[in-house]
C-alpha positions in Angstrom: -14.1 13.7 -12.1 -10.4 13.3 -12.0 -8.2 13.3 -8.4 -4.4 13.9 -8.5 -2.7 12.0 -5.6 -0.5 14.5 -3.4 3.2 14.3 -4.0 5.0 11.0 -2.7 1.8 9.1 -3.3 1.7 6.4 -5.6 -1.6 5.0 -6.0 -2.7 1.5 -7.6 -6.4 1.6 -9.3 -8.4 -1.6 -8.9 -11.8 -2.7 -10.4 -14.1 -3.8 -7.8 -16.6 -5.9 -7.9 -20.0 -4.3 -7.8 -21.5 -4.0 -4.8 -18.3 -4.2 -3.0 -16.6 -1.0 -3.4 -17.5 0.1 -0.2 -16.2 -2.8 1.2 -12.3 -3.1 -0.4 -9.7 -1.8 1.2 -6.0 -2.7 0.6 -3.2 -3.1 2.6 -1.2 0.4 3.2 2.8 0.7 3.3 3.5 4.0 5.4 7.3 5.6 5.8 7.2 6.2 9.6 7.3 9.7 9.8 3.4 9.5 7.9 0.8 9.3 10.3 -1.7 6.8 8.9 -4.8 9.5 10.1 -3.7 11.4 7.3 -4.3 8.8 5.1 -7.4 8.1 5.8 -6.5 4.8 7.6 -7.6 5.5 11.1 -9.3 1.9 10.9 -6.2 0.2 9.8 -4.0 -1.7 12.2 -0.2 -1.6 11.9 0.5 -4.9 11.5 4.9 -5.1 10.9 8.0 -2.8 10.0 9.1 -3.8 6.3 13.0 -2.6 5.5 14.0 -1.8 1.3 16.5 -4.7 0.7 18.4 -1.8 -1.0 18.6 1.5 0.9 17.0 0.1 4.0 14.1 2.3 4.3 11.4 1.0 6.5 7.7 1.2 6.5 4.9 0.4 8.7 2.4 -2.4 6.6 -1.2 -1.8 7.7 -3.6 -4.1 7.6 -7.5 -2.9 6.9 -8.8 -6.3 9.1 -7.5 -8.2 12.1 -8.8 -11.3 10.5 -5.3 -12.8 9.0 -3.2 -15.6 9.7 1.0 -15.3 9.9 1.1 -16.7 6.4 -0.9 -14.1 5.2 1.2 -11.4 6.9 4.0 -13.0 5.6 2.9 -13.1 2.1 2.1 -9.3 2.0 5.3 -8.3 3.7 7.3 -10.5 0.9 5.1 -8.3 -2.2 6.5 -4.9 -0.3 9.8 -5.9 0.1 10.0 -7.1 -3.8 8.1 -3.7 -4.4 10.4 -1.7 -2.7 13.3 -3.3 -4.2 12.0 -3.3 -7.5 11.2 0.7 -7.4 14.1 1.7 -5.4 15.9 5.2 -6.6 18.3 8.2 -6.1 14.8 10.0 -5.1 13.4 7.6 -2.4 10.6 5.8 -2.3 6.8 7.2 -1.9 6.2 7.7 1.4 2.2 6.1 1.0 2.1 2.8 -1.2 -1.4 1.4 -1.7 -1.1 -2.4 -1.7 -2.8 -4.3 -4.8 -6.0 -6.3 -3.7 -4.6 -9.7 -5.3 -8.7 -10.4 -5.9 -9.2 -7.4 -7.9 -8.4 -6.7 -11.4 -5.3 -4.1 -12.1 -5.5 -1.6 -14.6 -3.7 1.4 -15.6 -5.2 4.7 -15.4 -4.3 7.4 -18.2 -3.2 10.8 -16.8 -3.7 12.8 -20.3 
């Protein structure tokens, strides 16, 4: 079966584990006019505002637990903003970015 993510979407595909794929859940970037409900993420918890370096547009970093530490925050906030400056461009940024799970395995999936 092959899903298409809506427009201003950009998904990352992770391998799981087995048995855990229920379980993992990454962190969620959200532009502010997004409600995280229509994400799915009604069990996430906002946890900071993260600003582009370049343009300056912010976005709300959710967390899927409540079970982190400042560094941790800190450390996920510093990927986004490297992210964001990274894919910054004359047609904005996505306005949902799925976080990488740093313990899973990345891997590009074909669209053709």
């Amino acid at each position: 079966m092959i899903s298409y993510a809506p427009a201003g979407v950009l998904l990352w595909a992770s391998a799981v584990k087995a048995g855990n794929a229920d379980k993992a859940m990454n962190f969620l970037a959200i532009a502010p006019h997004v409600k995280v409900e229509a994400v799915g993420g009604i069990r996430y918890t906002r946890l900071r505002e993260v600003q582009c370096p370049s343009c300056q547009t912010p976005f709300y970093l959710w967390s899927p637990t409540l079970k982190l530490n400042a560094s941790e925050v800190k450390a996920k906030a510093d990927w986004l903003v490297k992210y964001l400056a990274r894919t910054c461009n004359e047609t904005g940024h996505a306005n949902l970015i799925i976080m990488p799970d740093p313990t899973t395995t990345l891997r590009r999936i074909p669209l053709g």
